[in-house]
C-alpha positions, -999 to +999 in steps of 0.1 A: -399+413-232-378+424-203-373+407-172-394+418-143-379+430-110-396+432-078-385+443-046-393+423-015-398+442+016-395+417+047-410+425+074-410+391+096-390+355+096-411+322+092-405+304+123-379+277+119-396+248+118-414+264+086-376+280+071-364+244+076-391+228+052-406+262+031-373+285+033-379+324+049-399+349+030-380+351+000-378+313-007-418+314-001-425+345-022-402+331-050-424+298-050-457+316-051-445+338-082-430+313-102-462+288-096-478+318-112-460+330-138-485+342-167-477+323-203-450+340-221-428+348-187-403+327-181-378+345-152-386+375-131-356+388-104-369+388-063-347+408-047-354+408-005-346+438+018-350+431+058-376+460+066-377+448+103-346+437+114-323+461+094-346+486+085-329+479+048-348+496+016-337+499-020-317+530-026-329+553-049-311+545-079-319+505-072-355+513-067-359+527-099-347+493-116-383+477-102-412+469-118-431+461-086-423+464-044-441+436-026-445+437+012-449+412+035-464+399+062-457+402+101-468+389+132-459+425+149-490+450+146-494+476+115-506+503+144-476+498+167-456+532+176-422+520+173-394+529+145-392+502+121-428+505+114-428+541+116-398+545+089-418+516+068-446+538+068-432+567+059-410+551+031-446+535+012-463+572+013-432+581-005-430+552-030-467+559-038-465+600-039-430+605-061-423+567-079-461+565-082-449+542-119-436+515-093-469+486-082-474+484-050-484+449-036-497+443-001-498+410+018-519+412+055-493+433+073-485+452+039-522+456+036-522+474+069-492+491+061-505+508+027-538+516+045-519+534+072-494+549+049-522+563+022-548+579+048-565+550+062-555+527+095-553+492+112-566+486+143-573+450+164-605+435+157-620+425+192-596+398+194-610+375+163-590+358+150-591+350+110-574+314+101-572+293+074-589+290+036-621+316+036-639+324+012-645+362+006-675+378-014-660+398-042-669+436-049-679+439-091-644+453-091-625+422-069-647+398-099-632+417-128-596+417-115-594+380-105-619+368-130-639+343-105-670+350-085-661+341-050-621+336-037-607+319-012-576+327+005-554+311+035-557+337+063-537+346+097-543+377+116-567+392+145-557+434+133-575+447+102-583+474+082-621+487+090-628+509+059-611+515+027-591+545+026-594+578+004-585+572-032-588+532-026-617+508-040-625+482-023-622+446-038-635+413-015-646+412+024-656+388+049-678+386+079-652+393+103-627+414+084-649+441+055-617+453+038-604+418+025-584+438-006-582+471-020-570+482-049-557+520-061-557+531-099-527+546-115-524+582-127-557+591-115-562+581-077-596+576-066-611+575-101-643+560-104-646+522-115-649+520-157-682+505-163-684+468-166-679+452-203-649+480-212-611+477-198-594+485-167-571+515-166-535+500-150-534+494-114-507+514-087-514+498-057-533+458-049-538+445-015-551+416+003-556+407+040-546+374+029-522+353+019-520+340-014-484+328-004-493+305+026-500+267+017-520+246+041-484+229+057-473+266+065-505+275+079-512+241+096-474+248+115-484+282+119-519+271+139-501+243+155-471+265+170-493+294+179-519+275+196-494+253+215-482+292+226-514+299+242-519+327+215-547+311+191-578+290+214-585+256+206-621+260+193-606+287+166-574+261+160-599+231+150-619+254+131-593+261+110-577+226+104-615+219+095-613+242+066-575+226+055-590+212+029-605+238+014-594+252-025-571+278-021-569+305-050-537+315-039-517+305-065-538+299-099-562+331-094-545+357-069-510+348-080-522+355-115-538+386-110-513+403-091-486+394-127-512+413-144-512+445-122-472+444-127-472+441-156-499+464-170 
């Protein structure tokens, strides 16, 4: 069994209260995939590439050594006008249209991103703000790929994704956000979903408006520094630690499921 590769496209730095106890991105990634490492797999190589501050990408002859380019989240918006996003944008369409054998993984901002990239957009959402463990209702489709009924996932954004692009299917929701993960078949875009009881065909592209990687001390800094900023309200803040508690499937379910999609 070969050694997975996956590409890591950064597209923010932790603030340094979190890189001093969690590490940046790639430390935090690295964690989250090797908690969830299905039986049998035993090393995988992360490689990281600074999206926003370098506007660094794979070249082509490295980026057809990966099994899978993940892409992070950000505290910049996915609809912003400005050139690192743009030339981020640009570069998924292209992944997708010519390397379409590469998986595609999305994480909140790379959620936006792939929506914007394959025909759909991000836009604010009236200024609510999604925090902490929530639970999401599942689509048949969401249940069949992580195997549980209802999943909960550490959240942190106010943009989202209003409607599931063209060739995408949707897989879980939430009251505030409705496109809480998507998913795209391979080799045949925008195919219907197999009846239930018979196999999946492999999956190109997953997404989630979560974040599997987050643990409760990174989002408990994250509430901490940003309502201390002025940027999250008080009543939202406390409503979140409230929910601290709370199982979080971001590890033993969604960690899992995303292996599978890489390596079907």
């Amino acid at each position: 069994m070969s050694t997975p590769r996956l590409a890591l496209i950064i597209c923010d730095t932790p603030p340094p209260s979190i890189i001093d106890v969690q590490g940046e991105y790639r430390q935090i990634f690295t964690t989250l995939f090797r908690a969830s490492l299905p039986d049998g797999l035993t090393a995988f190589v992360l490689d990281a590439y600074n999206a926003k501050d370098k506007m660094e990408y794979p070249s082509d002859e490295a980026l057809g050594t990966y099994d899978a380019v993940v892409i992070t989240g950000s505290a910049s918006s996915a609809y912003e006008d400005i050139p690192w996003i743009n030339k981020l944008v640009s570069w998924v369409a292209d992944v997708a249209t010519t390397k379409p054998q590469i998986k595609i993984v999305g994480i909140c901002f790379g959620h936006q991103i792939i929506a914007r990239a394959l025909g759909g957009s991000c836009v604010p959402n009236g200024g609510k703000w999604e925090i902490g463990v929530t639970e999401l209702d599942l689509t048949d489709l969401g249940r069949r790929i992580f195997g549980v009924e209802r999943l909960n996932i550490e959240q942190m954004h106010r943009d989202h994704v209003p409607s599931v692009p063209p060739t995408f299917h949707l897989l879980a929701s939430s009251p505030i956000a409705p496109n809480q993960g998507m998913m795209r078949f391979a080799g045949a875009p925008g195919a219907s979903t197999p009846k239930s009881g018979g196999p999946l065909p492999p999956i190109q592209i997953i997404t989630l408006q979560g974040h599997p990687e987050f643990t409760a001390a990174i989002v408990k800094e994250l509430v901490d520094i940003r309502t201390a900023a002025g940027i999250i309200d008080a009543a939202t803040a406390e409503d979140a630690r409230r929910r601290a508690a709370w199982r979080n499937d971001g590890v033993e379910v969604i960690g899992r499921a995303i292996w599978e999609v890489i390596r079907a």
